[in-house]
PDB file of the backbone (N, CA, C, O) and the ligand in Angstrom, with CONECT records:
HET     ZN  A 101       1
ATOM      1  N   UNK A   1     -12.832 -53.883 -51.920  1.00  0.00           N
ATOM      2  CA  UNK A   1     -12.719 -52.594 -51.251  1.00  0.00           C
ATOM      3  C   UNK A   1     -13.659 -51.611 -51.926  1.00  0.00           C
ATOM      4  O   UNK A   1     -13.647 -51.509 -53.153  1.00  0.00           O
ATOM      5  N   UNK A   2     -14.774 -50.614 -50.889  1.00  0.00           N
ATOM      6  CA  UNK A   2     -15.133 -49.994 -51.742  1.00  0.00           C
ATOM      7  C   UNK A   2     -14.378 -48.843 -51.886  1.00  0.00           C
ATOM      8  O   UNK A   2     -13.413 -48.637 -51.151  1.00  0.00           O
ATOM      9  N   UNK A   3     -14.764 -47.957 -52.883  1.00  0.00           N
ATOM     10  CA  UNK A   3     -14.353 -47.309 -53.521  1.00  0.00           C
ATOM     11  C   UNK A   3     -14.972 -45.811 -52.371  1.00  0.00           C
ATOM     12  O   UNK A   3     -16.139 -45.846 -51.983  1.00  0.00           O
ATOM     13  N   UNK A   4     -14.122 -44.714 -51.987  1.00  0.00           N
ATOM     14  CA  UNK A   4     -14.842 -43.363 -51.424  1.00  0.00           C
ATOM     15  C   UNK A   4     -15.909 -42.913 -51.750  1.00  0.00           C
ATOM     16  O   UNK A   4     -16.864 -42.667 -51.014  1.00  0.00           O
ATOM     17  N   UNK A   5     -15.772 -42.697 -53.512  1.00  0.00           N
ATOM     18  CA  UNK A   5     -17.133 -42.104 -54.514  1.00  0.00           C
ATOM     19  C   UNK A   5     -18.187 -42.826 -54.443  1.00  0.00           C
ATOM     20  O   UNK A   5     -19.259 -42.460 -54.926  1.00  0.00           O
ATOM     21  N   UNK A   6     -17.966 -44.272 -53.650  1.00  0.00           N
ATOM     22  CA  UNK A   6     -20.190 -45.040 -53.914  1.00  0.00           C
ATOM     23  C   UNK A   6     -19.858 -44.606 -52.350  1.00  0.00           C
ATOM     24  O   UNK A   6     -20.658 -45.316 -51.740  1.00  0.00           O
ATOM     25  N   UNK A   7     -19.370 -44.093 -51.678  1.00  0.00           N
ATOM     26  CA  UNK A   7     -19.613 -44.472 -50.124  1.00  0.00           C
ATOM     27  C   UNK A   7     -21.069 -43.626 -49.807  1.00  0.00           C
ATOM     28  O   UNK A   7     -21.165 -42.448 -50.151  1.00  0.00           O
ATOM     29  N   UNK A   8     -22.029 -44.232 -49.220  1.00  0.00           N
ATOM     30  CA  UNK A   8     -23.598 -43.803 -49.020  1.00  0.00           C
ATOM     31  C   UNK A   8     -23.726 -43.406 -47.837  1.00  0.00           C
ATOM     32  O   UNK A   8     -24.731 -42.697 -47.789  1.00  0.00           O
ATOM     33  N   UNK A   9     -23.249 -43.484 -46.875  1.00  0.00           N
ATOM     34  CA  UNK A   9     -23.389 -43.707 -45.216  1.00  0.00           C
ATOM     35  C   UNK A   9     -23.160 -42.551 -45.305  1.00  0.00           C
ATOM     36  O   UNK A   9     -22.747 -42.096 -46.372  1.00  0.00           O
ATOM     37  N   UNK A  10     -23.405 -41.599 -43.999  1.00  0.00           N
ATOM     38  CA  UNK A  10     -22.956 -40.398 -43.074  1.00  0.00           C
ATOM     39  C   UNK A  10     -21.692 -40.175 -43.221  1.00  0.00           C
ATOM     40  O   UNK A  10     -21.071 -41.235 -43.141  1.00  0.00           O
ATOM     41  N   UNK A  11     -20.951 -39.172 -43.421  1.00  0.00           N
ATOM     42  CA  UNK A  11     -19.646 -38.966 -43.133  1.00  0.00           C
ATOM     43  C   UNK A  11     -19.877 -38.127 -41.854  1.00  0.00           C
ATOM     44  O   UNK A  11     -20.805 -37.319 -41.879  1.00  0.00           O
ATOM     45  N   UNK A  12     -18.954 -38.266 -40.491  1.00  0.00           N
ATOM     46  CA  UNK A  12     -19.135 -37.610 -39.522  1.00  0.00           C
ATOM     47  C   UNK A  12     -18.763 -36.114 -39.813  1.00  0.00           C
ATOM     48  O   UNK A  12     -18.012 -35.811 -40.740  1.00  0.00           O
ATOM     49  N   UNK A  13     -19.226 -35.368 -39.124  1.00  0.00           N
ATOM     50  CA  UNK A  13     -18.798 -33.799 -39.227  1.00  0.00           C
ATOM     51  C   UNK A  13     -17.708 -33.727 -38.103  1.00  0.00           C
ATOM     52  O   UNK A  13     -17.787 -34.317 -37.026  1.00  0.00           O
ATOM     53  N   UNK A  14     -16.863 -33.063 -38.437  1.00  0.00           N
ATOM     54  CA  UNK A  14     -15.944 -32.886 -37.636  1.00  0.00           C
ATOM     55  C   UNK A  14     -15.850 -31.626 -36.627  1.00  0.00           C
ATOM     56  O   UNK A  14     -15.186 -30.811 -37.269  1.00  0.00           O
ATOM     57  N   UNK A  15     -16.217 -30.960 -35.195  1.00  0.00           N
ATOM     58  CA  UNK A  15     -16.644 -30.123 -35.212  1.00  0.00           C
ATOM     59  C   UNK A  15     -15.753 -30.366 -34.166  1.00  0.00           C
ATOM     60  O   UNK A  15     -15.082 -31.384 -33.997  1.00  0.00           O
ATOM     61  N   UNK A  16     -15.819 -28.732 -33.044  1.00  0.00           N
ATOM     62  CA  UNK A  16     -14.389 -28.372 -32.160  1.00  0.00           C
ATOM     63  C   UNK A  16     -13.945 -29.767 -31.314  1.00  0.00           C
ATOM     64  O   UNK A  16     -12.789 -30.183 -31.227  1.00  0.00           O
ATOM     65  N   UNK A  17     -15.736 -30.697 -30.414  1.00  0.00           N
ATOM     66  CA  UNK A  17     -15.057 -31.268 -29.305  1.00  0.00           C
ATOM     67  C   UNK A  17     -14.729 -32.717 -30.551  1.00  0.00           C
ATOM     68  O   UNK A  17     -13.728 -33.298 -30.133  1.00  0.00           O
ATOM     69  N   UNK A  18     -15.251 -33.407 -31.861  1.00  0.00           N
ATOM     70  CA  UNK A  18     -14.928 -34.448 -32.457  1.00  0.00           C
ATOM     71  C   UNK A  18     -13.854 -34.619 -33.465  1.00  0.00           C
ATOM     72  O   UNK A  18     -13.713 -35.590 -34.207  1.00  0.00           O
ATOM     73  N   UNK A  19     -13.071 -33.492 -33.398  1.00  0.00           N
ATOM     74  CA  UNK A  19     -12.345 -33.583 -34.340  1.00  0.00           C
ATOM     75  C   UNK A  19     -11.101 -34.222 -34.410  1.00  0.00           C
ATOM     76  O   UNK A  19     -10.546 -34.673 -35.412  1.00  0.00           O
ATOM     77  N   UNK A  20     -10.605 -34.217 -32.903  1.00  0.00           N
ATOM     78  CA  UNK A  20      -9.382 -34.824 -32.298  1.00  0.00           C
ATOM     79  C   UNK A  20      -9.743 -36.474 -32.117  1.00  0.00           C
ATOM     80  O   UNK A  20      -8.912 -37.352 -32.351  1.00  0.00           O
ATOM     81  N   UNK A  21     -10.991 -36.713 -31.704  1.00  0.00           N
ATOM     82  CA  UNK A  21     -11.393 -38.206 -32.211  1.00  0.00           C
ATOM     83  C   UNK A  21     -11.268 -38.965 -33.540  1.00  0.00           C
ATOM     84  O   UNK A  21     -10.625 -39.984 -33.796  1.00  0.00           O
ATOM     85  N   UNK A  22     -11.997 -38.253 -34.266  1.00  0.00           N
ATOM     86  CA  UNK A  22     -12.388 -38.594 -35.746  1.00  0.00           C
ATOM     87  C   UNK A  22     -10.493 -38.655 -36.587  1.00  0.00           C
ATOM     88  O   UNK A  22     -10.196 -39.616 -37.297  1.00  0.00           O
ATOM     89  N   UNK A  23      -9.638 -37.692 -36.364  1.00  0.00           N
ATOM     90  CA  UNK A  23      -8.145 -37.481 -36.957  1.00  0.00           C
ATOM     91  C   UNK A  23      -7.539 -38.716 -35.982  1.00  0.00           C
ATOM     92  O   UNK A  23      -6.695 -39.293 -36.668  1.00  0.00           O
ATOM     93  N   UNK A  24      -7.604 -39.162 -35.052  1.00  0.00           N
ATOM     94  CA  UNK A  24      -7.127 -40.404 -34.391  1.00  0.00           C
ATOM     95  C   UNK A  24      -7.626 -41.738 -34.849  1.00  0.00           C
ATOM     96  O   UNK A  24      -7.139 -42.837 -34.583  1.00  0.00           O
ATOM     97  N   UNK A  25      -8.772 -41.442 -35.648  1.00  0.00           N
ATOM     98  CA  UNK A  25      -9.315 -42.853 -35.983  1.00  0.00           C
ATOM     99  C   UNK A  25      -9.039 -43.383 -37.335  1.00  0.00           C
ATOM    100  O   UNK A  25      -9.067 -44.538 -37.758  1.00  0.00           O
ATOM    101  N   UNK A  26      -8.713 -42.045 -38.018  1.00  0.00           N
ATOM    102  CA  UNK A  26      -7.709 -42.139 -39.295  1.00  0.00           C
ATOM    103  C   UNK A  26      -6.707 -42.795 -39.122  1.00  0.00           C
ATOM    104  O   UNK A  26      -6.499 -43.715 -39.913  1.00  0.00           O
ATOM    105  N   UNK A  27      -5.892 -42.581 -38.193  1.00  0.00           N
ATOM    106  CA  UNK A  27      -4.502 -42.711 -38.050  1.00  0.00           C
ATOM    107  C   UNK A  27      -4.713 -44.626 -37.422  1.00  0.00           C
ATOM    108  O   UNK A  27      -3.639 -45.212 -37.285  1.00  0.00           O
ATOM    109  N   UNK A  28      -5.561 -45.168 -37.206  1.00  0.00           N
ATOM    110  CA  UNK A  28      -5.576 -46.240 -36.273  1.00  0.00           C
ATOM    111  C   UNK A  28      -5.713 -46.314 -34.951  1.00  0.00           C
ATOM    112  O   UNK A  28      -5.592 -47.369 -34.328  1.00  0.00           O
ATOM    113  N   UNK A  29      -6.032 -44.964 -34.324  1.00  0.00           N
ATOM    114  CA  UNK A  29      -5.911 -45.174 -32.751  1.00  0.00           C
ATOM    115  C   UNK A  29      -7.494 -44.869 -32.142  1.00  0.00           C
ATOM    116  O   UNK A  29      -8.323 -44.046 -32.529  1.00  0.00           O
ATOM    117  N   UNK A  30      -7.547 -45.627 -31.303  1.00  0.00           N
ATOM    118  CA  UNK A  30      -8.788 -45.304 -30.249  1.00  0.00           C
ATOM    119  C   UNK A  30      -8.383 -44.033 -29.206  1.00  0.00           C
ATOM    120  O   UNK A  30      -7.405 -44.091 -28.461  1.00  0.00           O
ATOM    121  N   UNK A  31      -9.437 -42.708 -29.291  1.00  0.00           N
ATOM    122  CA  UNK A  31      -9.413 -42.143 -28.134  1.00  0.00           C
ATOM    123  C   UNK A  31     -10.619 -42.005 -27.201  1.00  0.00           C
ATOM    124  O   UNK A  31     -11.796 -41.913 -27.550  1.00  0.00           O
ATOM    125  N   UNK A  32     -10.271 -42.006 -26.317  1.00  0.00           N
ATOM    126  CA  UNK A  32     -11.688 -41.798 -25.244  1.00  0.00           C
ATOM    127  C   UNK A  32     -11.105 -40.946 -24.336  1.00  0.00           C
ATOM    128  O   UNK A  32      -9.917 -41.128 -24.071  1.00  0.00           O
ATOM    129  N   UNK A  33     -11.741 -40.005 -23.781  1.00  0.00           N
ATOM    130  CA  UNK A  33     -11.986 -39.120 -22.737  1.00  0.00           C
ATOM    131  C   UNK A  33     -11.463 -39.420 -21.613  1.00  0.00           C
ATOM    132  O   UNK A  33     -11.526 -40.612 -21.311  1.00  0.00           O
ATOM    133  N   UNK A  34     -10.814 -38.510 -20.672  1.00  0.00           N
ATOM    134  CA  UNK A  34     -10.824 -38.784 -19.154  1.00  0.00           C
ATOM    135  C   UNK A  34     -10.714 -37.620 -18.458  1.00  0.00           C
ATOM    136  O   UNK A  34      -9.806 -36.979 -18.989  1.00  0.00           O
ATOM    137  N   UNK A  35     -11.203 -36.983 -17.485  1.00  0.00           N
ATOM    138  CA  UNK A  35     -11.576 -36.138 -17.005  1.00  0.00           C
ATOM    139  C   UNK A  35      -9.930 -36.022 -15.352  1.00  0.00           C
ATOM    140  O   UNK A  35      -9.645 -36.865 -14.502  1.00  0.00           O
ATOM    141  N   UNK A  36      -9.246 -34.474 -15.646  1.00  0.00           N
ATOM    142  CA  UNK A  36      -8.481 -34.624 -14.722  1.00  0.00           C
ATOM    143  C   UNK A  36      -8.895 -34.442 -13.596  1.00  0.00           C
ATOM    144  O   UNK A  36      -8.008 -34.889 -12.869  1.00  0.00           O
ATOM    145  N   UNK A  37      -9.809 -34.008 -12.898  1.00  0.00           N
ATOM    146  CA  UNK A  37     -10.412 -33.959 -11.701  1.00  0.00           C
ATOM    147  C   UNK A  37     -10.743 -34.609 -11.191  1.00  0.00           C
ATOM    148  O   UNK A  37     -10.579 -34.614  -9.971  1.00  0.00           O
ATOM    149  N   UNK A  38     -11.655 -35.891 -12.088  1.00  0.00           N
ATOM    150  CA  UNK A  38     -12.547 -37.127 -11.251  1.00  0.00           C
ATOM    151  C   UNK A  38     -11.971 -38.278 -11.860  1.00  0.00           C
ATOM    152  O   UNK A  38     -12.293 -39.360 -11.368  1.00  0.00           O
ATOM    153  N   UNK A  39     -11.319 -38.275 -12.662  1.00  0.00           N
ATOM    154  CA  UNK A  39     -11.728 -39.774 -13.549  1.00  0.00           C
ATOM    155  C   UNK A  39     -12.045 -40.022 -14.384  1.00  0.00           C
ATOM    156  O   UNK A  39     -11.481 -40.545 -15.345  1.00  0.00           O
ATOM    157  N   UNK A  40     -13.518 -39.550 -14.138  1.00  0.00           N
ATOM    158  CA  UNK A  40     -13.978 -39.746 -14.971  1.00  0.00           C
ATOM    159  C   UNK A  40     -14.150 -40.260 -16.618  1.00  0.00           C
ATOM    160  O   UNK A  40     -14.209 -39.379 -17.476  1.00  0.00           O
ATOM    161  N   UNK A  41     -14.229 -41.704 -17.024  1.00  0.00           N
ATOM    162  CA  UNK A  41     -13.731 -41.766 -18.335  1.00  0.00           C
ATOM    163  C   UNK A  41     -15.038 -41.583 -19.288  1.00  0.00           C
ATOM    164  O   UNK A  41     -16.120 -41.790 -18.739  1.00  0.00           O
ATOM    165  N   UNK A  42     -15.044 -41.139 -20.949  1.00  0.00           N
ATOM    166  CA  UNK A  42     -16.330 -40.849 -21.607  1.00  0.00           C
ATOM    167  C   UNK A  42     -15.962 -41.242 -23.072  1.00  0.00           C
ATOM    168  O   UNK A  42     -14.982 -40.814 -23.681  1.00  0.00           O
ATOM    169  N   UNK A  43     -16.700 -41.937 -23.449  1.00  0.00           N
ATOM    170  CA  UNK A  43     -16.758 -42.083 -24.766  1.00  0.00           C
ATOM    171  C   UNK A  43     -18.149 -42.324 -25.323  1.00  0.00           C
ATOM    172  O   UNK A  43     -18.848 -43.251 -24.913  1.00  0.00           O
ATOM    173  N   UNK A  44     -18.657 -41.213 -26.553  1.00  0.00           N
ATOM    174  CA  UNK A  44     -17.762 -40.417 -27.054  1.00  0.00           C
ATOM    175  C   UNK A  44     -17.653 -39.566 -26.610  1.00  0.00           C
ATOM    176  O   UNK A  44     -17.956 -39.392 -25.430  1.00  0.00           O
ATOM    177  N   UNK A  45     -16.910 -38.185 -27.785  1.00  0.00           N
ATOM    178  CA  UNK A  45     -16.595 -37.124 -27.276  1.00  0.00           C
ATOM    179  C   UNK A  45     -17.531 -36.209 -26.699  1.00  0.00           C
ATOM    180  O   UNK A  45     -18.662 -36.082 -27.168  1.00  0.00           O
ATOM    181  N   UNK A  46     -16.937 -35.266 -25.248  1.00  0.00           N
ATOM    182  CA  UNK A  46     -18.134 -34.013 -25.109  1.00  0.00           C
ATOM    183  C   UNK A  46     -17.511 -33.076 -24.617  1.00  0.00           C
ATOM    184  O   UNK A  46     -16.390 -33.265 -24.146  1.00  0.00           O
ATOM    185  N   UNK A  47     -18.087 -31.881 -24.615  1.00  0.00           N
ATOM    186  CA  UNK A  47     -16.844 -30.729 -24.260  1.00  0.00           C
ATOM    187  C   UNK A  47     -16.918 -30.858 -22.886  1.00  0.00           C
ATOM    188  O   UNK A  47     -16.185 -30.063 -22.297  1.00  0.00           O
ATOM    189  N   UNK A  48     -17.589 -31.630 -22.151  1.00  0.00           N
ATOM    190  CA  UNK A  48     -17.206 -31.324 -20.223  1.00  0.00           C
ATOM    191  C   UNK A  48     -17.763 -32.779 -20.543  1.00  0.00           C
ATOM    192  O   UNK A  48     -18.522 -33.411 -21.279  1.00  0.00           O
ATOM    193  N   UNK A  49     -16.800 -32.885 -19.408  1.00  0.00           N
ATOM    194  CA  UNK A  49     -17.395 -34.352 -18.136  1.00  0.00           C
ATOM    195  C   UNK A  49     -18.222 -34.432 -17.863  1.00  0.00           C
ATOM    196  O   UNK A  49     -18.805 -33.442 -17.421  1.00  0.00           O
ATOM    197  N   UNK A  50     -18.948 -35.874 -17.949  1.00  0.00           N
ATOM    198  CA  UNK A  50     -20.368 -35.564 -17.341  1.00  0.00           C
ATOM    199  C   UNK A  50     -20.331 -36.020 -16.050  1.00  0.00           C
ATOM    200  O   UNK A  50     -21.427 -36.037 -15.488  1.00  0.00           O
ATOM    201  N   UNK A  51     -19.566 -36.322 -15.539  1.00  0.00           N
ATOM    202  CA  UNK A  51     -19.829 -36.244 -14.026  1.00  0.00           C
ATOM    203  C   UNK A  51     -19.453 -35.133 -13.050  1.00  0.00           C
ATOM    204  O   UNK A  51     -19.686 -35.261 -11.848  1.00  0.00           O
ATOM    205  N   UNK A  52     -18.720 -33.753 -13.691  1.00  0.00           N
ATOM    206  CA  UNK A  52     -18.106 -33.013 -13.113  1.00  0.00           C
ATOM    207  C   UNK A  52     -17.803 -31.963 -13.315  1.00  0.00           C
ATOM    208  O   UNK A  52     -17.283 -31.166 -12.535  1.00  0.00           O
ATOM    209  N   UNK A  53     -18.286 -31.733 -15.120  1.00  0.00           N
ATOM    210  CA  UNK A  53     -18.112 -30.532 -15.423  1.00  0.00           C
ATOM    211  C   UNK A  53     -17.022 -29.949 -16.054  1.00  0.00           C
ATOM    212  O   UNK A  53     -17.232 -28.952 -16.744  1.00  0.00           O
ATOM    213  N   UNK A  54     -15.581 -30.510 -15.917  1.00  0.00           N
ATOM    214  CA  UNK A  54     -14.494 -30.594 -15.781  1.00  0.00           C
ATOM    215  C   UNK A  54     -14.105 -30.601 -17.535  1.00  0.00           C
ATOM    216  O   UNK A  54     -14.765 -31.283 -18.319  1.00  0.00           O
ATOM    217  N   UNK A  55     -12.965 -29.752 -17.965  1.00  0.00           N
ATOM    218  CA  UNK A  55     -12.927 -29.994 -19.667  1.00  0.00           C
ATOM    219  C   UNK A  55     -11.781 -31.399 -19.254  1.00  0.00           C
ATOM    220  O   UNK A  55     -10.856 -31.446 -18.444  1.00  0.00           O
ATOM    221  N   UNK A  56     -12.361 -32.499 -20.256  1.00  0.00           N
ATOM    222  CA  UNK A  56     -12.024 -33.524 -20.406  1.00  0.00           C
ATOM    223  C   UNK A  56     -10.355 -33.542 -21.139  1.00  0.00           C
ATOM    224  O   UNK A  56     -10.107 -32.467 -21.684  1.00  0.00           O
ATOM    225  N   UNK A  57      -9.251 -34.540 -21.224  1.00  0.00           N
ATOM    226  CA  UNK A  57      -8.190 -34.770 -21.699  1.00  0.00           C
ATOM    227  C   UNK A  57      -8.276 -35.768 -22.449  1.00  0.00           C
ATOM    228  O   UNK A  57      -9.057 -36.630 -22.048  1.00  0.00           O
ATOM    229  N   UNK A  58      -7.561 -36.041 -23.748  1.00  0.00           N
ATOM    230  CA  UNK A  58      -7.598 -37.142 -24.541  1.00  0.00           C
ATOM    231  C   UNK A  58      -6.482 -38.338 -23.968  1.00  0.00           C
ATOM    232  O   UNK A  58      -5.356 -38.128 -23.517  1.00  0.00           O
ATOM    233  N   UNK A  59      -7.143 -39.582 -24.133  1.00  0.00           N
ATOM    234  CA  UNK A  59      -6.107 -40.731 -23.883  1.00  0.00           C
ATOM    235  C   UNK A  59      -6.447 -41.863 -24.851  1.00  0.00           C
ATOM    236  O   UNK A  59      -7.561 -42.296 -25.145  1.00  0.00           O
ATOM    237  N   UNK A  60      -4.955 -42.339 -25.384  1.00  0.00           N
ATOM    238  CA  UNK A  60      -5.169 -43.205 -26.120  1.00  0.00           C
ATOM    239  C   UNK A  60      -5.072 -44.514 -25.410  1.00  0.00           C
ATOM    240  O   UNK A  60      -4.328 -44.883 -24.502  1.00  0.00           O
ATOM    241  N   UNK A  61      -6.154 -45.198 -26.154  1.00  0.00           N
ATOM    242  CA  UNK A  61      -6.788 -46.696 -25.762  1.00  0.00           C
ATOM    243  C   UNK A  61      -5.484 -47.867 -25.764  1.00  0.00           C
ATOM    244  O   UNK A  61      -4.997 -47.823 -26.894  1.00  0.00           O
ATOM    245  N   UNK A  62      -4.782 -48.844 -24.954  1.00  0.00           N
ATOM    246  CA  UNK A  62      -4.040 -49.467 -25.433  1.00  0.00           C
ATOM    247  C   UNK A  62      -4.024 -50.518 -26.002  1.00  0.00           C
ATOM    248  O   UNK A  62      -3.028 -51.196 -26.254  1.00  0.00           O
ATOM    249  N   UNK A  63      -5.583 -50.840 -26.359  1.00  0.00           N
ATOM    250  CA  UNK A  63      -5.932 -52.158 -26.942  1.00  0.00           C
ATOM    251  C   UNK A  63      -5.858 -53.061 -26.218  1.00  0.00           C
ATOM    252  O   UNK A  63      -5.721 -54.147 -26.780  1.00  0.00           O
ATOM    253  N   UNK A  64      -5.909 -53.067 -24.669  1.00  0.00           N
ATOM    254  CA  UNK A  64      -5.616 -54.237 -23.829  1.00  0.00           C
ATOM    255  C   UNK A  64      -7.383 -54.507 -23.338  1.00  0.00           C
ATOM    256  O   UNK A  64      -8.133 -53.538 -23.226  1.00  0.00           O
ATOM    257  N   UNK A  65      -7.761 -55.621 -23.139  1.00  0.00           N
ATOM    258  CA  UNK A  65      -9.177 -55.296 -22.558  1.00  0.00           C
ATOM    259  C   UNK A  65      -9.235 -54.921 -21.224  1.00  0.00           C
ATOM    260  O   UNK A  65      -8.348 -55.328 -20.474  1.00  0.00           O
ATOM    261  N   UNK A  66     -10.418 -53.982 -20.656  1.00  0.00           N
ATOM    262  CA  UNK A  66     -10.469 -53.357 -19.682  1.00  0.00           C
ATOM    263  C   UNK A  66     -10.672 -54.538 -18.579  1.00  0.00           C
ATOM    264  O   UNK A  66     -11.205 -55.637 -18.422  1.00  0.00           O
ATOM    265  N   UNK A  67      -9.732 -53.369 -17.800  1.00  0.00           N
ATOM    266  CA  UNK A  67     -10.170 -54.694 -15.994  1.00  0.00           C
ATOM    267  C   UNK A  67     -11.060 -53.889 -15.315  1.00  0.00           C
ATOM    268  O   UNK A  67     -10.704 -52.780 -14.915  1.00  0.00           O
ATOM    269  N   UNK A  68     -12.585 -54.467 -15.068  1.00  0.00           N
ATOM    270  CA  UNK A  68     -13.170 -54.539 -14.565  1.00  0.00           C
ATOM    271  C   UNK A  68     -13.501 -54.630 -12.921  1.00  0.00           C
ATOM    272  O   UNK A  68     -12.550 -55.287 -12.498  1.00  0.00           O
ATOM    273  N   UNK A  69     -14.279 -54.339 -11.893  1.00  0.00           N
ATOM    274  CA  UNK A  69     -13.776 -54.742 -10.482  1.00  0.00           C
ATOM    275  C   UNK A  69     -15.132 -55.436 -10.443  1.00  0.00           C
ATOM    276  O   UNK A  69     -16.224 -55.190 -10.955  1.00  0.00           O
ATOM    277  N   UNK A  70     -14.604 -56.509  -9.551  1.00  0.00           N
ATOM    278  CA  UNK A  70     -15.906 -57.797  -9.409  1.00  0.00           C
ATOM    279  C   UNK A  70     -17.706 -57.198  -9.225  1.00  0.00           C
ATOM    280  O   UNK A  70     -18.365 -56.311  -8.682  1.00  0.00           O
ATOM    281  N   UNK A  71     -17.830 -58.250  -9.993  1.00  0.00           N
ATOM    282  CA  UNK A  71     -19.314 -57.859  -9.187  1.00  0.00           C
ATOM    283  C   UNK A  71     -19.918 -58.345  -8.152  1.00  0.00           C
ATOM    284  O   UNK A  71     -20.089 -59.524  -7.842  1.00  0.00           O
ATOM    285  N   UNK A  72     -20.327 -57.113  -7.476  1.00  0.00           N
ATOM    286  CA  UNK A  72     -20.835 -57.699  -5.674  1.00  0.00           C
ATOM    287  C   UNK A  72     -22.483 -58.383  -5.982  1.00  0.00           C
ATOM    288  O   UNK A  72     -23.406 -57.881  -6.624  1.00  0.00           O
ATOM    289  N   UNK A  73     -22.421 -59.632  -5.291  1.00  0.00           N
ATOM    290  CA  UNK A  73     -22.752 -60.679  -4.956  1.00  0.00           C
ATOM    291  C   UNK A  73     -24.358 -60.433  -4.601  1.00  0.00           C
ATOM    292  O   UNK A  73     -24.611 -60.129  -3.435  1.00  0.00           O
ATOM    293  N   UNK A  74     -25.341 -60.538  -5.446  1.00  0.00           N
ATOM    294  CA  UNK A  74     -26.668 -60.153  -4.938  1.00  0.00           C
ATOM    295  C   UNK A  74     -27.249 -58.562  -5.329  1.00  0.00           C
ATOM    296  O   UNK A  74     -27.967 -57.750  -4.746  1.00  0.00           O
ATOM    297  N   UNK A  75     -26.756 -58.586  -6.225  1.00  0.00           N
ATOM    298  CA  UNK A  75     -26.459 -56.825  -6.483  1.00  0.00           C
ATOM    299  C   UNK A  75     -26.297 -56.587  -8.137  1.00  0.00           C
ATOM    300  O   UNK A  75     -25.330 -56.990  -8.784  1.00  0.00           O
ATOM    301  N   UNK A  76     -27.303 -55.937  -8.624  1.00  0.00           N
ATOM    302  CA  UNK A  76     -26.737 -56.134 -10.394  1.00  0.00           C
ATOM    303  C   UNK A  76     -27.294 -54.193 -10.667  1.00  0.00           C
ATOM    304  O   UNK A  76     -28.242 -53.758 -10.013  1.00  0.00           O
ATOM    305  N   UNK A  77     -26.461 -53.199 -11.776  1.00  0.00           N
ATOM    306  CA  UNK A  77     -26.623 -52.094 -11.610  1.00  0.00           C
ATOM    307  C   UNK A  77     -28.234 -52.220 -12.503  1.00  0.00           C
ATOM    308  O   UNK A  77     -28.785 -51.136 -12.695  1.00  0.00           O
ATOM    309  N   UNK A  78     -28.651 -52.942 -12.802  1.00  0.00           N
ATOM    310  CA  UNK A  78     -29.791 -52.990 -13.255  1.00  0.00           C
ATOM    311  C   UNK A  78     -30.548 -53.866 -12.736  1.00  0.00           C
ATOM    312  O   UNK A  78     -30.020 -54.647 -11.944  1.00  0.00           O
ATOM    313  N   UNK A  79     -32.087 -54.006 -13.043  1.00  0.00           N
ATOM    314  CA  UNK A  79     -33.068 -55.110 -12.991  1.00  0.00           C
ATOM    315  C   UNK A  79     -34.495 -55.254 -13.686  1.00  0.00           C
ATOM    316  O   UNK A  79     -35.451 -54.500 -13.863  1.00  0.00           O
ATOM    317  N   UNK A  80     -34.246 -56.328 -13.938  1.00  0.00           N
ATOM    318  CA  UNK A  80     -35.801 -56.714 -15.165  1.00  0.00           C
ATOM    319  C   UNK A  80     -37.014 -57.126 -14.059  1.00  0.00           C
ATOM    320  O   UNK A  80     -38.119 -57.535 -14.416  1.00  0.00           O
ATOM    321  N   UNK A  81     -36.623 -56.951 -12.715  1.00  0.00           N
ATOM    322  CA  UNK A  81     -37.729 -57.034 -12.019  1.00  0.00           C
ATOM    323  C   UNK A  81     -38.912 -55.767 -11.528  1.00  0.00           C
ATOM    324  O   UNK A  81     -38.656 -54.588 -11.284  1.00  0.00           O
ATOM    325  N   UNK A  82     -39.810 -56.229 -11.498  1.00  0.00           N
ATOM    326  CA  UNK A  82     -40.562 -54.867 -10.667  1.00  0.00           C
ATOM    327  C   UNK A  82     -40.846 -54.743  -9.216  1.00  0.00           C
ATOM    328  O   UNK A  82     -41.361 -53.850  -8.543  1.00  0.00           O
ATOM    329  N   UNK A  83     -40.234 -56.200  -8.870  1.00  0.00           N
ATOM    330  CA  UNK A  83     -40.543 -56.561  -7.483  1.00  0.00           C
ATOM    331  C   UNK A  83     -39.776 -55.458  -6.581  1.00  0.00           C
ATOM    332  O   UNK A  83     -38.806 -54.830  -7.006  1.00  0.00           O
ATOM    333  N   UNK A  84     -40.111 -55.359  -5.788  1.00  0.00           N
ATOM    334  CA  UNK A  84     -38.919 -54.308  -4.778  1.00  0.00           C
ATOM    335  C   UNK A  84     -38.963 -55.421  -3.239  1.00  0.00           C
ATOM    336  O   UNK A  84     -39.698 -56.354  -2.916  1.00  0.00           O
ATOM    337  N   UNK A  85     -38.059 -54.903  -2.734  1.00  0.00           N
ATOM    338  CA  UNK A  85     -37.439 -55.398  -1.797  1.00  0.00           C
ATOM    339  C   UNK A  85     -36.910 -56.809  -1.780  1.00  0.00           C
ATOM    340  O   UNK A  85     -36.297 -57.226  -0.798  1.00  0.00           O
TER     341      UNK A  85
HETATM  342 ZN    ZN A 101     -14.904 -34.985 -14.037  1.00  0.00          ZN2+
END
C-alpha cells in the first residue's frame, strides 16, 4: 500500500460542480449525472446538461452493467470508411 506522503499523481480539485463526485468516490460509490428534463445521462461532472441545458441531478450507479438497445443492422454510429453512400 502506498503511503499518501509519496503519492505523485494529481490530486483532483474539488470545485462547486466536482465535489459531490469526488466525496462519493471516497465513500465507494459511483455517481454520474442525469438530467430531469431529457435524460439525459453525463459522466463526468458539468454544471448543465449537455444536451439541454438543464442543471443536472446526481444518481448513484448500481454496479449492474448497463443494458444497452441493439444495434441496427447495417448501421454503426461511426465509420473508418471514406466511402459515402
Ligand atoms: Zn437535459
Amino acid at each position: 500500500m502506498t503511503d499518501t506522503a509519496e503519492w505523485e499523481r494529481p490530486i483532483p480539485t474539488l470545485d462547486g460542480v466536482s465535489k459531490t463526485y469526488w466525496e462519493a468516490g471516497a465513500r465507494g460509490e459511483l455517481l454520474f449525472q442525469q438530467c430531469p428534463a431529457c435524460g439525459n445521462r453525463q459522466l463526468y461532472p458539468r454544471a448543465m446538461c449537455t444536451a439541454c441545458g438543464e442543471t443536472p441531478e446526481w444518481v448513484r450507479a448500481s454496479g449492474r452493467p448497463a443494458r444497452t438497445p441493439p444495434a441496427r443492422s447495417g448501421r454503426r454510429p461511426w465509420s473508418c470508411s471514406r466511402a459515402s453512400g
